[in-house]
N, C-alpha and C positions, 0 to 999 in steps of 0.2 A: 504493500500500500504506500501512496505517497501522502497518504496523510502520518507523517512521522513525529508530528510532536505529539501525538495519543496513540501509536500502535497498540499499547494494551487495551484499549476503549475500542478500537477496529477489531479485533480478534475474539473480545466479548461478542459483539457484534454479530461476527460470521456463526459464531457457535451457537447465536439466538435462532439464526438462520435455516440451522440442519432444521430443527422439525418442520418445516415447513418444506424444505429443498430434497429432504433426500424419501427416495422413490416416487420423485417427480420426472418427466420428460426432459433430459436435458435441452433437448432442439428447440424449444419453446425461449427463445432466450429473450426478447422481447417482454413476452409474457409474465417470466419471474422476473425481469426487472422492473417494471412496476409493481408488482406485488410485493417485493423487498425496501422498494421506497416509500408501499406507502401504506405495509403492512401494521405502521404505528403512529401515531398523532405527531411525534417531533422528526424536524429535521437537523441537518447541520454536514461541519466536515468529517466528524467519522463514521455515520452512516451512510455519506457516500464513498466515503473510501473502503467502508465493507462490501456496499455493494460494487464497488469496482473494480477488487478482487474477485468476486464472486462469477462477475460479465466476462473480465480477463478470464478463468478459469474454462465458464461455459464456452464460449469461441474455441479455448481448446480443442475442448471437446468434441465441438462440432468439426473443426479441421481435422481429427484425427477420424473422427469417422467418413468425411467423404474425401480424405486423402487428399486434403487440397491446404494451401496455402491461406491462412483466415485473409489475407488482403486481395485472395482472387474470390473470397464469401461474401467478400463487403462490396464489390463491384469489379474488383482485378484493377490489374496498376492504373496511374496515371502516370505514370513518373517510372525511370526504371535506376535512378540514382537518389539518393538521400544527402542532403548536404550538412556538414555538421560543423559547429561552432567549436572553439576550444576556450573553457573557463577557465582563463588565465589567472593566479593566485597573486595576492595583492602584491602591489609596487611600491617600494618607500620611496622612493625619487623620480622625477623621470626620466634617468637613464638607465634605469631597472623596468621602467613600463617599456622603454624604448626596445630595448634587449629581448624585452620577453614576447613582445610583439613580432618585431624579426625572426626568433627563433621558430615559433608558430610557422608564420610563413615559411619558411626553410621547410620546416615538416610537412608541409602543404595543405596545410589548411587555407582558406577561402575566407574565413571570418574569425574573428577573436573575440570575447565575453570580459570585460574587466570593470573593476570599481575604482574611479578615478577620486574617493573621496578617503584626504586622508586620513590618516590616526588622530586623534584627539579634537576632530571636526566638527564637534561640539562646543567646542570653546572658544571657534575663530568665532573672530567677525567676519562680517558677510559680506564682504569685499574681500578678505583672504580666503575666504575657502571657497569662492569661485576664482580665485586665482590660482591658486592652486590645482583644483582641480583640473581646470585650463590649462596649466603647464603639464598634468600626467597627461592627457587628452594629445598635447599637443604631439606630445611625446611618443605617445602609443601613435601616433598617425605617419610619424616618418621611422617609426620603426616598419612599420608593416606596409607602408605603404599603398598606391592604391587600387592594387589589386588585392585586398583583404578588405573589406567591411568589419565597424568594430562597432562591437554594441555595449554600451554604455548600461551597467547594471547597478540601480540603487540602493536595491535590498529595502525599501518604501522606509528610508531614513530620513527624511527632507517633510518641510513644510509645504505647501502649496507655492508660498512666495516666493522662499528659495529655489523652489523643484523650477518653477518659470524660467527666475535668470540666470539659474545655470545652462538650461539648454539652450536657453538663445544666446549664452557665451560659448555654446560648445558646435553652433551651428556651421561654422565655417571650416570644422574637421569634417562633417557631410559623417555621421552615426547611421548606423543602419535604425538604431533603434534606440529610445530609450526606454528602459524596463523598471515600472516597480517605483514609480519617480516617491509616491505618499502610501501613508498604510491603507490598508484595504478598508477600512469601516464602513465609509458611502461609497456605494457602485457610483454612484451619480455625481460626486466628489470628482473619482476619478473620469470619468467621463467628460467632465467639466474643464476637467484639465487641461485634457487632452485636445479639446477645444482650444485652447489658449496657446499650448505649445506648436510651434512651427515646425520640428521634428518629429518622425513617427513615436510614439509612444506605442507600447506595450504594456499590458495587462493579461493575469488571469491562473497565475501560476497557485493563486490561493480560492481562485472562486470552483463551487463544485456542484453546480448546475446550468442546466440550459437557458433556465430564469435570468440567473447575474447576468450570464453572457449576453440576451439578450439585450437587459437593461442598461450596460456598461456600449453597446451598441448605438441601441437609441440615443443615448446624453451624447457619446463622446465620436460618432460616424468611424470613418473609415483608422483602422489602425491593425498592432501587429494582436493576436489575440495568442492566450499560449497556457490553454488546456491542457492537463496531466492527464494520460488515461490512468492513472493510479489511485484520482482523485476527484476528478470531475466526471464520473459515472462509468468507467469503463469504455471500451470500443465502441460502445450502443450510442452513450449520450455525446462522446467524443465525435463521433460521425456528424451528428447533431448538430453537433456546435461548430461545424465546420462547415456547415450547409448554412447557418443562420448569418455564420461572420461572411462567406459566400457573397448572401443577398444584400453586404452592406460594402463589399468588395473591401472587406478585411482579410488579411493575408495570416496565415495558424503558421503558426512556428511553436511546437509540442514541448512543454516543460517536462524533462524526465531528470526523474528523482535517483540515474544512474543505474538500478540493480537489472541485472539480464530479464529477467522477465518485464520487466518494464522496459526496457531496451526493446525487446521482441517485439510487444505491442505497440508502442510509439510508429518503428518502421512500416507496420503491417498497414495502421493508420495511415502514416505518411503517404504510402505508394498507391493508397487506391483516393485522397484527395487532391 
């Protein structure tokens, strides 16, 4: 599951689960995924990360039984390559973001993932710590150059005000994205935001239904959206939400929370949207 700051509370969960699940139809998978969502009065993030293990599982299942690949069950490729980012580890200066950026590149990667904010950036003032961050920014951008895309990752540390004038100081390095700029409390917050910034913004790595994604949609129009199938419903509602960002010509870029089976599903998703 990639809901991991409760895994004990998801695996409660699954185990509330069996009576209901086992000597049931597995192929019905549609079917027990609403029934699992809405088997009980409350919602939240680790009832859908039970049930998103539960959807990941079922798809299994169904691939093994008709000896197919689950991304040729969901429609078959769209795509017959996956492109992938590399989460580069923080930078104390910028000729450490410079370095690590180039290095990516060397290894051939295509795009880099880095947090240009530094240690104790709580305690600038806000003229130094968009300068700063500016100088890691700038730094990471002649490291890698521009044939690598570099996405700017906040971890939703920033206010609304700051999250603004950092990215239009960071406009002129051309970010693929920025991710996570404020915390997630209002969809409509962020959405609002996202209005305001002139760079792509990202969202979604914490929302875990079709709902948010929706609503973070409507407020905030076209942007990068980035669903976990580990957490925002499985393969099922994943599909979903990548049909709905679709019709608002938002571009899914899939949050995986690294572990192989999450790895597997992400791909499966990826190739057939």
């Amino acid at each position: 599951t990639a809901c991991w700051g409760y895994p004990e509370a998801v695996a409660q969960i699954v185990d509330k689960f069996r009576t209901y699940l086992v000597g049931q139809d597995p192929m019905r998978i549609e079917h027990h995924w609403q029934v699992m969502y809405r088997m009980g009065p409350f919602r939240g993030s680790a009832l859908s990360g039970a049930v998103s293990a539960v959807d990941i599982a079922l798809w299994d299942i169904k691939g093994k039984h008709y000896g197919a690949p689950v991304g040729e069950l969901m429609g078959g490729r769209c795509r017959d390559k996956i492109r992938l980012h590399l989460l580069m580890g923080p930078s104390k200066t910028p000729d450490e973001a410079a370095s690590n950026a180039r290095a990516a590149a060397e290894e051939g990667f295509t795009a880099v993932k880095f947090d240009p904010l530094p240690a104790g950036y709580q305690d600038m003032t806000h003229s130094r710590l968009i300068a700063t961050a500016r100088d890691q920014m700038a730094a990471a951008r002649e490291g890698a150059g521009l044939d690598v895309d570099i996405i700017v990752e906040i971890h939703r540390k920033l206010t609304p005000p700051v999250a603004i004038a950092l990215a239009e100081a960071l406009v002129e390095f051309r970010p693929l994205f920025f991710e996570d700029p404020i915390q997630i409390d209002s969809i409509m917050s962020q959405g609002e935001l996202a209005r305001r910034i002139t760079i792509p913004v990202a969202n979604g790595e914490r929302m875990h239904s079709i709902w948010e994604f929706r609503e973070l949609l409507t407020h905030g129009g076209p942007q990068y959206v980035r669903p976990d199938v580990g957490l925002a419903g499985g393969l099922t509602q994943c599909k979903k939400i990548a049909a709905i960002a679709e019709s608002f010509h938002a571009a899914v870029v899939t949050h995986n929370y690294l572990g192989p089976i999450l790895t597997a599903a992400s791909v499966h998703l990826d190739t057939s949207i």
